[in-house]
C-alpha positions in Angstrom: -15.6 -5.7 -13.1 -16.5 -9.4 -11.9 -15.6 -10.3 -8.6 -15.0 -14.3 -9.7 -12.4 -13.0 -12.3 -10.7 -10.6 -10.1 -10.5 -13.9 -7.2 -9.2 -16.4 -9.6 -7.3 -14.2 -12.0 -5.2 -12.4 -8.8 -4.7 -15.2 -7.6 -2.6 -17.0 -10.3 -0.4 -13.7 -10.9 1.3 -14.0 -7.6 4.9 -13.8 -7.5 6.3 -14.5 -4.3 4.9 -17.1 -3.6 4.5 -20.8 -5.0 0.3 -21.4 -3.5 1.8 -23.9 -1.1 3.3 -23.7 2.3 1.9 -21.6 5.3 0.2 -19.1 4.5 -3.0 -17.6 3.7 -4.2 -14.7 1.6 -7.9 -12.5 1.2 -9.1 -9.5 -1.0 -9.5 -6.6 0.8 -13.1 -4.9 -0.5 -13.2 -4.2 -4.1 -13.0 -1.0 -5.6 -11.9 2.5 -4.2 -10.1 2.6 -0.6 -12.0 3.2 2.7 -10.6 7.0 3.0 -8.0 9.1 0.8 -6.5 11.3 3.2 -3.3 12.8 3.9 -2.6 11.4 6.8 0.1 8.8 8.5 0.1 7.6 11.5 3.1 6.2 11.4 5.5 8.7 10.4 3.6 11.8 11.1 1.3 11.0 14.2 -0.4 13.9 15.3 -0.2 15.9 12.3 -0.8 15.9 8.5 1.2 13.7 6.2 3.2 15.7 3.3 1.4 13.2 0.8 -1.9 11.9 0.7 -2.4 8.2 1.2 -5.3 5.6 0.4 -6.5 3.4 3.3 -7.9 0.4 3.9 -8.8 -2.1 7.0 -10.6 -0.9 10.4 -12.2 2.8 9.7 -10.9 4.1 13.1 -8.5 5.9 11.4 -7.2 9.2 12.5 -3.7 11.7 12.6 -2.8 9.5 15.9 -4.3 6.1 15.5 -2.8 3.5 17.8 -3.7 -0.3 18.9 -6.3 1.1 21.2 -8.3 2.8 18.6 -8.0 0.7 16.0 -10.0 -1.9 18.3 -13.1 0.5 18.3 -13.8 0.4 14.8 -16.6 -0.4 13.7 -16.0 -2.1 10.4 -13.1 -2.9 8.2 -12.6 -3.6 4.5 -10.2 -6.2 5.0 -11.9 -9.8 4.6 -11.2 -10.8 8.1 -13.7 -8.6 10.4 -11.2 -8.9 13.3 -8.5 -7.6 11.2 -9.0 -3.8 12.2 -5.1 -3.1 10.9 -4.5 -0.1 9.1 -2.9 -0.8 5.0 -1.5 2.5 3.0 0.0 3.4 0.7 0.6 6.3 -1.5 -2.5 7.3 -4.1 -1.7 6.6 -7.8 -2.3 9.4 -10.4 -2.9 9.7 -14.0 -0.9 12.8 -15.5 -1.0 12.3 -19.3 -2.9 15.3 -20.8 -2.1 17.9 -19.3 -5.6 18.4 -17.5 -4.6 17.6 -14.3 -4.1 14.7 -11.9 -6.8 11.9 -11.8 -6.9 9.6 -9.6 -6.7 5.8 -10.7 -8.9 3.7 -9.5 -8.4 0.8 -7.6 -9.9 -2.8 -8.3 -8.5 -4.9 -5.9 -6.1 -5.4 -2.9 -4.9 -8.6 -2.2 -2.7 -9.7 1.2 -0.7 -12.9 2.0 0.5 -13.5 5.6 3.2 -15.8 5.2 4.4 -18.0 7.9 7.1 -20.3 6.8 10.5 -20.4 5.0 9.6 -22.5 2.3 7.5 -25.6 3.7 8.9 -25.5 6.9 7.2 -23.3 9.8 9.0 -20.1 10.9 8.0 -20.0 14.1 6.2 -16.8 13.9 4.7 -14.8 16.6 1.9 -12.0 16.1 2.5 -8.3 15.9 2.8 -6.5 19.2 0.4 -4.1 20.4 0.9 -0.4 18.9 3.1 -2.2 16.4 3.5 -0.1 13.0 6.0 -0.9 10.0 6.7 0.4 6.8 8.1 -1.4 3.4 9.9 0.9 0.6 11.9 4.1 0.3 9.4 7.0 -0.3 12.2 9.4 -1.5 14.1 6.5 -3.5 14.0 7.4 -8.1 16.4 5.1 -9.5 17.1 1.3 -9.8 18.7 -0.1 -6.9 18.8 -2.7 -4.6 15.3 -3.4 -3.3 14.7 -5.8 -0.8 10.8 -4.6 -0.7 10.1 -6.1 -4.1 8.6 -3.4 -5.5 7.5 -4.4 -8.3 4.7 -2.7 -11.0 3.0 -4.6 -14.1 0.6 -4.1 -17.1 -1.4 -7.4 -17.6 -2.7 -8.5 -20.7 -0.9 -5.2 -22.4 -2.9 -4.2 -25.1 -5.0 -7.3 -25.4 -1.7 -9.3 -25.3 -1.0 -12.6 -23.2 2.4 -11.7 -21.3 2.3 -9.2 -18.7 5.0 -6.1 -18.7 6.9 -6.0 -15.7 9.5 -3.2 -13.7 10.5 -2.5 -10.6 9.4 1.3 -11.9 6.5 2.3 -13.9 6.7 0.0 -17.1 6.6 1.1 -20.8 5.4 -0.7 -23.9 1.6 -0.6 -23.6 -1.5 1.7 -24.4 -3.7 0.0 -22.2 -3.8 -3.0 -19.7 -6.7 -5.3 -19.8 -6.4 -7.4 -17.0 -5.1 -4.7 -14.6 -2.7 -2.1 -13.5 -0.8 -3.6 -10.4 2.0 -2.6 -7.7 3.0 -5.1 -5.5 5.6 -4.7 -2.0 6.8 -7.2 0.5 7.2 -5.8 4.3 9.9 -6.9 6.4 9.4 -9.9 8.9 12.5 -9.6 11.4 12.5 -7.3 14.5 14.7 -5.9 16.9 12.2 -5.3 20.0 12.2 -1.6 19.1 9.3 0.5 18.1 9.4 2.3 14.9 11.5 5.5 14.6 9.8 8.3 12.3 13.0 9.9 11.8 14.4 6.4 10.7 10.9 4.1 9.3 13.0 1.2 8.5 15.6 1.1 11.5 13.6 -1.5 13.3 12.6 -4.2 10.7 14.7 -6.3 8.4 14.7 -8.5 5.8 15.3 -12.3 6.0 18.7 -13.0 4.5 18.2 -16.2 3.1 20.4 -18.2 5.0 19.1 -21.4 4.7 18.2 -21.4 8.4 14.7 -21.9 9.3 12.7 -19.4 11.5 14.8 -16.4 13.6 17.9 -18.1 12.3 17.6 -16.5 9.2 17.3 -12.7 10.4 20.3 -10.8 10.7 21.6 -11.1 14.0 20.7 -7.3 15.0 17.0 -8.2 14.5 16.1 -11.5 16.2 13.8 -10.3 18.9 10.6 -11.7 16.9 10.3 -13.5 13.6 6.8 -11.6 11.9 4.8 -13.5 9.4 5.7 -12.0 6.4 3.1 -9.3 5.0 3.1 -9.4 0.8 0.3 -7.3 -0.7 -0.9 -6.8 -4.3 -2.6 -3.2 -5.2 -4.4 -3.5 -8.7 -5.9 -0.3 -10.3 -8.0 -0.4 -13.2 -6.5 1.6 -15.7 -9.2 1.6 -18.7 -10.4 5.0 -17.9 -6.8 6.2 -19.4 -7.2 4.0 -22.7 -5.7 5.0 -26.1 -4.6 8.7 -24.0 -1.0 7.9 -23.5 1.8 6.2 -25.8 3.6 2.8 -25.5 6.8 4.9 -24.4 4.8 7.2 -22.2 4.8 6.3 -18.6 1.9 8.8 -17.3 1.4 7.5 -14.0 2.2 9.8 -10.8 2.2 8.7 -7.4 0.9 11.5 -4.4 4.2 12.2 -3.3 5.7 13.7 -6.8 7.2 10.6 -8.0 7.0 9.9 -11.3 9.0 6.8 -11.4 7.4 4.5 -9.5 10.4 3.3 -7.4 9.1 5.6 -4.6 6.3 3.4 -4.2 5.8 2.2 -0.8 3.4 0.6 1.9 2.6 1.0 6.2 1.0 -1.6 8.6 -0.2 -0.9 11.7 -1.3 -3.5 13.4 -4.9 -3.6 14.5 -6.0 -7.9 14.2 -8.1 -8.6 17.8 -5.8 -10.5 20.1 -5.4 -14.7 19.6 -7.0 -14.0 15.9 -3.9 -13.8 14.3 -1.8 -15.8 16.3 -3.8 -18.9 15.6 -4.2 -18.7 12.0 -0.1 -18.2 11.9 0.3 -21.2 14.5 2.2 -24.3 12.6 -0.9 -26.8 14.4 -4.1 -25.8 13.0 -3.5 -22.6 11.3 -4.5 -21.2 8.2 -2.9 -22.5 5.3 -5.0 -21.8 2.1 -2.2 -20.4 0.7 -2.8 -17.9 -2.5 -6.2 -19.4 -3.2 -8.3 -19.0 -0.3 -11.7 -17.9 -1.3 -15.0 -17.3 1.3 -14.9 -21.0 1.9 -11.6 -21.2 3.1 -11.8 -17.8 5.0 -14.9 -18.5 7.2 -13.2 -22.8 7.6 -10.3 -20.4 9.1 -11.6 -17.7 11.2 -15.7 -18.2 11.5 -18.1 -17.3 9.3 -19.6 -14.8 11.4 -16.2 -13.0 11.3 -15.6 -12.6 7.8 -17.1 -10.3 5.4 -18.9 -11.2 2.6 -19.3 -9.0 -0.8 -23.2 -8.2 0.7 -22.5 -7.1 3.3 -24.3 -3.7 4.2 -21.2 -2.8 6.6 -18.9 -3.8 4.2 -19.6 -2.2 1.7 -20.1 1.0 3.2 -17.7 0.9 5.6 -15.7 4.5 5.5 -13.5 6.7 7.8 -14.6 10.0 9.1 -12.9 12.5 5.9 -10.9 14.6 7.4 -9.9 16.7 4.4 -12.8 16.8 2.2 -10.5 18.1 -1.4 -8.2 15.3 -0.8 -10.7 12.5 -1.8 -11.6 14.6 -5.5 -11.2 12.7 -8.1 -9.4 15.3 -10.5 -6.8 17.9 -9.0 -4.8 20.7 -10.6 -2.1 19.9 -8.1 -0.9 17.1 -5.9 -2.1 17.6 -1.9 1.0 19.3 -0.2 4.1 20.4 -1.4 4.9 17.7 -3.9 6.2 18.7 -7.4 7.0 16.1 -9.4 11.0 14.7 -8.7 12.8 12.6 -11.4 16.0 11.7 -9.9 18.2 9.6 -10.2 19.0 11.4 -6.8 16.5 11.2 -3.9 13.8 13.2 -3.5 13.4 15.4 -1.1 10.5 16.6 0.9 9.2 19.8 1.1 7.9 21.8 3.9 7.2 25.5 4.9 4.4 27.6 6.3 3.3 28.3 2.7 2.3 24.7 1.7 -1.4 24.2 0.8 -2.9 21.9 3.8 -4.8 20.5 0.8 -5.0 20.2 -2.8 -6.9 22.6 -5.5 -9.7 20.6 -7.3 -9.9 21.9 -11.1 -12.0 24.4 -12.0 -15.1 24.1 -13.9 -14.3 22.8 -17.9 -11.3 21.1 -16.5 -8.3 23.4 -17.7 -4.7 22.7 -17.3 -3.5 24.7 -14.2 0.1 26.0 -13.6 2.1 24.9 -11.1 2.5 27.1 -8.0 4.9 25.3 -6.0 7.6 28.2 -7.8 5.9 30.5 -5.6 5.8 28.1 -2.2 9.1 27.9 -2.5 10.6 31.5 -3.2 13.5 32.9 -1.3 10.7 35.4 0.7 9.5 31.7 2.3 12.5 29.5 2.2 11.4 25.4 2.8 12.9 23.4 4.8 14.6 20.1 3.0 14.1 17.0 5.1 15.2 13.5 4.1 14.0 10.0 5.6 16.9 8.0 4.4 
């Protein structure tokens, strides 16, 4: 795909914001993640994640990575060379034939930092050191309120001009043209408290709206720091999955079992070199580019021997240390983990036990349809264990 059409068409399909104000916005490396892995250091540090995850930013990724180790990476995918943050999110599958679980591949991730409430400085501070956040509800399957934004849309659906939009996996297309896309708004508001696996969300909140300007308008249980607020767009490019699936079909999967799409969801850990961030946030002399800030604008903003450019040998390259080789195949008979595939309404529920694969089961040769085992992972002989995160 062209790079010039991805910048200036991504660019005008932004939601949340109106292309003015403070903030500034860059493309992440085109095409595939840095690492597919099921890891998350986050909500499982240490270990292995129930659902595998695609990551981009610094490549010092790992089961444990904190601020420390995220500063002795070597590269990053994100534009900004100094931004060694970790993005992830859950992988997005294909399911629509019965021959398995293909991955989607990605096109394009594209992040705003938002610093203002409307035109008017919020008086933003930078992320903390060791500083991780997540935005959505992994186990949510219905409708409901969402202050995330979660948000999914089919552009140009079959050759048409209007996009398709839901706040779950849309309907009413055969094929995008312009782009498959997710997009999810992280919480700016903080109450001085690391993040809680056992409670993700606990720490961070929303801004209510108030009409107050700044910490004034974060609930009054969160008003240690006011965050710039992080707003990403994840666009996958659909085309491989063409004509293979009916307008009323929604065939799309993501890695932990949900079928919906309102499971989607998003983590940030915080890895930008110290001062970086904090200037281009600053209401003097930041970076204010808003949704159209292109290589010019990037290197006026932060150097131009600190951002990446589309040549670049170490960006292009640039890739984590696998951990799990099966979990980067393209084509799997079964999702990594214990993840069958949970329609609601209720939550979902994660699945654990000694008897869950530590990795997923490519295909076999000719590409058959496998049955499920996860009957078998789950008998009364090996009983799970039922964990929720709400």
């Amino acid at each position: 795909f062209s790079k010039i059409f991805i910048f200036t068409g991504l660019a005008a399909t932004a939601v949340a914001f109106d292309c003015n104000g403070h903030y500034f916005s860059f493309f992440n490396r085109g095409g595939n993640a840095m690492s597919y892995q099921r890891l998350d250091p986050a909500l499982y540090p240490g270990t292995e994640s129930p659902h595998l995850h695609s990551f981009d930013g610094g490549n010092a990724l790992s089961a444990s990575t904190d601020f420390a180790e995220t500063q002795t990476s070597t590269c990053s995918t994100a534009r900004i060379k100094t931004d060694k943050s970790l993005y992830w999110r859950p992988s997005l599958f294909w399911n629509g034939n019965g021959t398995g679980f293909h991955r989607v591949p990605e096109k394009s991730t594209k992040i705003y930092y938002k610093s203002g409430d409307g035109d008017q400085w919020a008086n933003v501070t930078g992320f903390p050191e060791n500083f991780n956040m997540m935005a959505g509800r992994p186990l949510k399957r219905s409708e409901s309120d969402d202050p995330a934004g979660v948000r999914w849309g089919c552009h140009n659906p079959d050759g048409g001009s209007a996009a398709i939009f839901s706040n779950g996996f849309p309907k009413g297309f055969t094929s995008c043209d312009y782009g498959f896309a997710s997009e999810i708004t992280f919480p700016s508001c903080w109450n001085g408290k690391l993040l809680d696996p056992k409670n993700p969300n606990a720490h961070m909140a929303y801004p209510n709206g108030g009409g107050g300007v700044g910490i004034e308008n974060c609930p009054s249980t969160h008003r240690a720091a006011r965050f710039p607020t992080i707003f990403i767009e994840f666009w996958y490019d659909v085309s491989p999955f063409n004509g293979q699936y009916g307008a009323n079909d929604t065939p799309w999967v993501i890695s932990n079992g949900d079928p919906t799409g309102f499971g989607f969801h998003a983590d940030f850990l915080n890895g930008w070199e110290k001062g970086v961030l904090e200037k281009a946030i600053s209401e003097k002399g930041g970076c204010n580019c808003g949704c159209g800030c292109g290589q010019t604008e990037m290197e006026q903003c932060f150097g131009a021997e600190n951002v990446n450019k589309d040549t670049d040998g170490d960006f292009e390259s640039c890739a984590a240390m696998t951990a799990m080789d099966t979990d980067a195949t393209p084509v799997l008979g079964e999702l990594p983990g214990c993840n069958p595939l949970q329609s609601g309404p209720a939550d979902a529920t994660v699945i654990t036990g000694p008897n869950c694969d530590t990795t997923a089961s490519p295909l076999p040769d000719g590409n058959e349809a496998l049955t499920s085992s996860y009957t078998s992972k789950t008998s009364s002989e090996n009983p799970s264990t039922r964990l929720s995160l709400s």
